[in-house]
N, C-alpha and C positions, 0 to 999 in steps of 0.2 A: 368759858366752859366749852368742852366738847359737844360738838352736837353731829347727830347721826345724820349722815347724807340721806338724804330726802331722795329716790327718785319717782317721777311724778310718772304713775303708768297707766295704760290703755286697759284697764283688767274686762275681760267680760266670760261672765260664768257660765258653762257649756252645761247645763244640766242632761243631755243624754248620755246615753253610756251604753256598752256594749249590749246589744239585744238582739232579736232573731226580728229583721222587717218583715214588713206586712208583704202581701202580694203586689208585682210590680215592681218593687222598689230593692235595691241592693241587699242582701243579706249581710247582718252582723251578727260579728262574733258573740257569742254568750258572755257571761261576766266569767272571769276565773276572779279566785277567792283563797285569801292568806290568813290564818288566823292574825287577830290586830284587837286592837283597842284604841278609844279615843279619850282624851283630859278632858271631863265637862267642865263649866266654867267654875263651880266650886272645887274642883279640883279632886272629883270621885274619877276614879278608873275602871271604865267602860268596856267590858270584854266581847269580841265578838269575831265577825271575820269581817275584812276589808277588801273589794272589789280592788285588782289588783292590774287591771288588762283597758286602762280608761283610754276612750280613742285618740284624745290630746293631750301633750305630754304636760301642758299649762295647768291642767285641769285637779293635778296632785299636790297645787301652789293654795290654790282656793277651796277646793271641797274632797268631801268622802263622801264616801259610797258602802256602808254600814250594816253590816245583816246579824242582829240578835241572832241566840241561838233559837233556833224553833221556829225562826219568823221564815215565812213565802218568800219574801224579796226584800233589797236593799231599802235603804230610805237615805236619801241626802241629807248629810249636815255640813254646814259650815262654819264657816269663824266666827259665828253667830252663838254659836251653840259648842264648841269644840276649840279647846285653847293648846291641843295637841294631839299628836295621833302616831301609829306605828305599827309595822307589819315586818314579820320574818325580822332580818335584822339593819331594818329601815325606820327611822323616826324622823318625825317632823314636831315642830314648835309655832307657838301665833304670833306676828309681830305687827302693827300698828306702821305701814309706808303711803305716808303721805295722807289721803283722806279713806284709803282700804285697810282692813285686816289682812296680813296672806299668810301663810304658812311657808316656814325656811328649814330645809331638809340638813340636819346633821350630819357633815362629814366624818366629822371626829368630835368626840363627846372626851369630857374629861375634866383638868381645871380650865384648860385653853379649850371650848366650844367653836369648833370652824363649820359656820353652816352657808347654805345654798342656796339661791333664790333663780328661777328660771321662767321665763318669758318670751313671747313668738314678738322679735321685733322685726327689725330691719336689716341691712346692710348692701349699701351699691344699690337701693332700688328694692333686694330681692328676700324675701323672708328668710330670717333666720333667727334659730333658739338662742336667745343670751342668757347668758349667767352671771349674777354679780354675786361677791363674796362676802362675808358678814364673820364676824372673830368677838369672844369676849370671856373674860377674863371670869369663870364662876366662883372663886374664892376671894375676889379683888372683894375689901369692905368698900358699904355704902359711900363711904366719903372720901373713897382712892382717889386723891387727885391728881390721877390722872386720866380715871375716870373710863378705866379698864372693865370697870362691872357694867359697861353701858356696852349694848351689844352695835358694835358700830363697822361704819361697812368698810372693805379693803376699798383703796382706790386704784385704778387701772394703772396711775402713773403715781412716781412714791410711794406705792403700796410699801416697800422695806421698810421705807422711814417711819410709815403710819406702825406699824409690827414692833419698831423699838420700845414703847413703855411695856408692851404686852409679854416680852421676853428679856425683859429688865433683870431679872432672875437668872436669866442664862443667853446672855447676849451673843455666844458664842454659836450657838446653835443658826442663827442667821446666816451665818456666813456661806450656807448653801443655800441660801435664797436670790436670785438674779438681781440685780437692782433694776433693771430698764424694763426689763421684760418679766410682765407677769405668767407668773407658771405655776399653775393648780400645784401641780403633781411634786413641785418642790414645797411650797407651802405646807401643807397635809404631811409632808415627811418630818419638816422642822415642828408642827404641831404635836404629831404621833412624839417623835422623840422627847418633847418636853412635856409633855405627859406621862409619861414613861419613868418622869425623875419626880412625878406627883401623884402617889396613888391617889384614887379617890377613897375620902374617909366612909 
């Protein structure tokens, strides 16, 4: 059986958010706000606006920032509470990595799902935003075996190879995909376009 790469991450939740400081201390920015909604765990749709302007960019993996109509101010929720969320023409979804909830941002929606997951790690020593990639197949049945309805992540190296059951359909479409070198921006074309030959029903 296939099984989804695990990777095992440092998450820690930054609950402040853009505000005006106190005296002495740095001014922040105010919140800006998008109209949005968030998926409660039974699956009702939550309308509202969504703090849009969060001071880490991590911070859009793990939580929102929620303001009912009528209400004073935001109220935090997270993947505790919220199994999806979306603003303007940005959505996120909940996924279950490793021992956290986080939430993976939609490149391309469609039957082929290319979504995002981003994190302040490392590299050389020196901080920097990574992004891993995640694909899966939303019409693939329960018992595809090959197990395409599982949302499973690209890998940095073989990513092509891992891509072959997922465009089994239209194999041809790959072939502007790099083999060695992972490249977003080829991916997302080859997914757009095989979407393209699948409306959604």
């Amino acid at each position: 059986m296939k099984k989804l790469f695990l990777v095992v991450l440092a998450l820690c939740s930054v609950t402040s958010f853009a505000q005006p400081g106190k005296k002495g201390k740095e001014a922040k920015m105010a919140p800006s706000y998008s109209p949005g909604y968030y998926l409660n765990l039974k699956g009702d749709t939550v309308k509202g606006e969504v703090v849009t302007n969060l001071e880490e960019e991590p911070m859009y993996y793990t939580t929102i920032f929620f303001k009912l109509k009528g209400a004073a101010k935001p109220t935090e929720i997270t993947t505790k509470k919220a199994k999806g969320y979306g603003y303007d023409n940005t959505h996120f979804t909940m996924l279950k990595m490793g021992e956290n909830d986080v939430y993976l941002k939609y490149l391309e929606r469609g039957r082929l799902a290319l979504m995002e997951y981003r994190f302040l790690g490392s590299e050389n020593g020196k901080p920097k935003m990574i992004s891993i990639y995640f694909l899966q197949d939303t019409q693939a049945p329960a018992d595809d075996k090959f197990e395409t309805n599982i949302v499973t992540q690209l890998p940095d190296k073989n990513h092509k190879k891992a891509m072959k059951n997922f465009f089994r359909d239209q194999p041809i479409l790959l072939e502007q995909v790099d083999k060695w070198y992972f490249k977003i921006d080829e991916i997302r074309k080859a997914v757009q376009e095989f979407n393209a030959m699948y409306p959604v029903q």
